[in-house]
Phi, psi and omega in degrees: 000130177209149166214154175256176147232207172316142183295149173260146202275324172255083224280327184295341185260024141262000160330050206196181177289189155283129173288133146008153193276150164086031171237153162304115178327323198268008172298125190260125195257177183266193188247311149336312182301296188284329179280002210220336175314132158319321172281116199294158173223140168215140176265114160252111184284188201279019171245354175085022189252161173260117174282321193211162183208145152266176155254038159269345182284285196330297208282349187282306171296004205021077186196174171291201171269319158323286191319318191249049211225126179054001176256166194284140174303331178333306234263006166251024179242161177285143175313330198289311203270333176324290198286008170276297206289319177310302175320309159339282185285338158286327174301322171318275185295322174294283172308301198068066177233156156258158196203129177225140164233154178264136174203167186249126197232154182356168195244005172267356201251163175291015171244095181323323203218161189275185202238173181266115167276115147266121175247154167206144184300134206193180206213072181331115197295335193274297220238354180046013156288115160324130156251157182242110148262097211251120176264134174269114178229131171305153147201173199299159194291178160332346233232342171334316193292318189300297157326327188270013200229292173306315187288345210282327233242312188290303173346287174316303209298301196296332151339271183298314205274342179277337180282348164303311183260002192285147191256037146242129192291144239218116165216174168206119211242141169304113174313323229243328183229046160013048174238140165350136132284263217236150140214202209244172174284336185303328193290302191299314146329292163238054165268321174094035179216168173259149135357290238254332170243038168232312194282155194089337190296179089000149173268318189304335188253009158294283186121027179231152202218132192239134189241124179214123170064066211022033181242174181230143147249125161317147194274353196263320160317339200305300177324324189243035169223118194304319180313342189276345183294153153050040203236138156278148175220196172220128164281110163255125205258184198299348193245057176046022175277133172257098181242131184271125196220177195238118178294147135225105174246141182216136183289121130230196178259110211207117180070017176092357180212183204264131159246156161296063171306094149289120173223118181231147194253125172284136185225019163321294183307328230271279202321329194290309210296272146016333182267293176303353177252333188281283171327336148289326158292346189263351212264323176301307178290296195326283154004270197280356203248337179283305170330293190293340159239029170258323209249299249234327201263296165321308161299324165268346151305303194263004162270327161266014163272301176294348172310297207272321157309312173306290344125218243301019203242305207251029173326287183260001180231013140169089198346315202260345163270328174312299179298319183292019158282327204276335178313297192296320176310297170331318191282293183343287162318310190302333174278319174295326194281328170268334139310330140321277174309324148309312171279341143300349179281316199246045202181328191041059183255357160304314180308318154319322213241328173240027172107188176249326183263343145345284198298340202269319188271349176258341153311320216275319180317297182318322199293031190223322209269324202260047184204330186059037197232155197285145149198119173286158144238139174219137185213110156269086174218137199278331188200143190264156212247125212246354183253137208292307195287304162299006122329316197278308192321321204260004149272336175272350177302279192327306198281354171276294210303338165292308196290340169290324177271327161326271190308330182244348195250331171064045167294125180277325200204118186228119158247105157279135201216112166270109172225146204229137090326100204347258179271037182223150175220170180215150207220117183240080217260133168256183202173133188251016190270204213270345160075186166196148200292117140005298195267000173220090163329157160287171191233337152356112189287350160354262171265031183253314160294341190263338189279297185316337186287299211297357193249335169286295176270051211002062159253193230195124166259159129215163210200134152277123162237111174220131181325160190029010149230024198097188190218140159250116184234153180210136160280093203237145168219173179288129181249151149239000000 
């Protein structure tokens, strides 16, 4: 076996022994380097004599360094093997290429099985004579194709035993003819297929589809959209069952070409458990927002009706407990008035009784009074949003993204905007506070929570954000 490569171009900054294998030709080593490298290296002139030696080449030739000095590389090869080395070494020294041949050697020297000649030309520094500068490298026997088959097989084999067992369904379709190789049984579960009609097909011709935010995709789109890593979607399998699920794709290599790793996690319970908790909450917050102005509101109402009785009583026989009566009655109400508002806060009970964008304007109001920050409303909407529940969600959006730039962002001024188009509306909390890098999420449920509502009535969050000049965050969703 020979091969060439490229000429070198500059042969004098080569001047040196041959380097290691996987090292630069024109890199030049110390000789301490070249005596002491694992790899025997010899200097050959253009007869084919060993000129120079290391002493890993020596312990390879079984000899001194001396004792092998001027004798011919010939006379330590299998005979079988003469005309491979000649060629070499005239293509070496002649051509001036680097060049490697396998060749097979004497049966006195240590090398059981045959070795690799790497050569490259160089240029003796003393005598300006051309060298066959050579690394001796082992290498594996006739039977290497046979190993390499074997380690290929075992790979594989453990391949199918980790895709067997893995408990996300699991498949991988050829980058280059978009037909299945291989999946997993999970895969075939839950898609609602055999074996027999997935592997080999066209993905286009499976019959499964992937859906978002009302458009559908091919499984085969996957690969080639970045937005797609790691993304829910709802799998629609040939026989129209819609399952929701979390995507993951990745391109490697498998058998020498680019496959399509896919994987998908049914996230149906996850999502149902994730539905029953928001909805317990909100059933909670609801509660508690009745409480607190059935009971608590009320209750702070009838301490300043007696307050204030009390304090007209004392009107005339004493003026100065009568005003600190009247103080307090004062603090009270104020307490009531904010506890009122809490609870109207936590109950969203304007959406309900006056609409979203009402309520979106009496949110932004509260928001001046209990924050002391500039907050606007503005609503271009064409048509009003009649379903209760996206309503609520694109109120409770609205009411984190104020109390996060107020309280953390120390926002002076938040503007919200609602705007609705025949079917699509879009919801825009602006901020002028102090912001936050991109590249270092909040770690907060925060906005984790504003993604999920908006993911919930099938929309999409996304936000702008840059330190000292604010966050823009939006919400764009589907009206029906």
């Amino acid at each position: 076996m020979q091969g060439t490569g490229k000429p070198v171009v500059d042969l004098a900054s080569r001047a040196g022994p041959a380097l290691p294998l996987g090292e630069s030709i024109l890199r030049s080593i110390s000789p301490a380097e070249y005596e002491f490298s694992p790899v025997g290296q010899v200097s050959l002139d253009r007869n084919g004599r060993i000129r120079c030696l290391n002493r890993a080449a020596a312990d390879m030739l079984r000899g001194s360094k001396s004792a092998l000095l001027n004798v011919p590389f010939l006379a330590c090869i299998e005979k079988s093997y003469y005309r491979a080395f000649l060629d070499h070494l005239t293509t070496c020294v002649d051509m001036r290429m680097e060049v490697w041949t396998e060749i097979g050697m004497a049966d006195f020297t240590r090398c059981g099985t045959p070795i690799e000649l790497r050569s490259v030309p160089g240029i003796d520094a003393v005598s300006g004579e051309v060298l066959c500068r050579t690394a001796l490298l082992p290498t594996r026997s006739l039977s290497k194709q046979q190993e390499l088959e074997a380690e290929l097989y075992q790979a594989k084999h453990l391949f199918s035993q980790i895709l067997a067992n893995n408990a996300v369904a699991t498949a991988m379709i050829s980058v280059a003819n978009k037909c299945f190789l291989t999946a997993n049984q999970m895969f075939y579960e839950l898609a609602g297929l055999e074996e027999r009609d997935v592997i080999g097909q066209l993905a286009s011709e499976v019959g499964l589809y992937l859906s978002s935010g009302g458009e559908a995709h091919r499984i085969e789109e996957l690969w080639s959209r970045e937005f797609y890593q790691d993304s829910e979607f709802n799998l629609i399998t040939p026989h129209g069952k819609a399952i929701e699920v979390l995507v993951s794709t990745r391109v490697v290599a498998s058998g020498g070409e680019p496959c399509a790793l896919v994987m998908l996690q049914d996230m149906s319970d996850l999502n149902k458990l994730k539905r029953d908790i928001v909805h317990i909450s909100e059933e909670e917050q609801r509660r508690f927002a009745r409480d607190l102005h059935d009971s608590h509101c009320q209750d702070l109402t009838a301490v300043v009706f007696f307050a204030e009785a009390i304090a007209a009583s004392l009107d005339k026989t004493d003026k100065e407990n009568a005003g600190q009566i009247r103080t307090l009655a004062s603090m009270v109400r104020r307490s009531a008035e904010n506890a009122h508002r809490l609870a109207a806060d936590l109950g969203a009970l304007d959406v309900e009784k006056s609409g979203l964008a009402q309520a979106l304007q009496e949110l932004a109001s509260h928001a001046r009074e209990r924050f002391g920050a500039e907050c606007s409303f503005s609503s271009k909407a064409a048509k009003a949003i009649r379903d209760t529940a996206v309503a609520t969600h694109l109120y409770r959006i609205t009411q984190e993204a104020i109390s996060n730039a107020a309280r953390h962002g120390h926002a002076k001024k938040i503007d919200v905007a609602l705007s609705v188009e025949e079917d699509q509306g879009v919801l825009r909390i602006s901020d002028n506070g102090e912001g936050f890098s991109v590249t270092k999420k909040p770690k907060g449920l925060g906005l984790r929570t504003m993604k999920y509502r908006a993911a919930e009535i099938g929309g999409t969050l996304s936000f702008e954000s840059k330190p000292e000049i604010g966050t823009n965050i939006i919400c764009s969703f589907p009206v029906k």
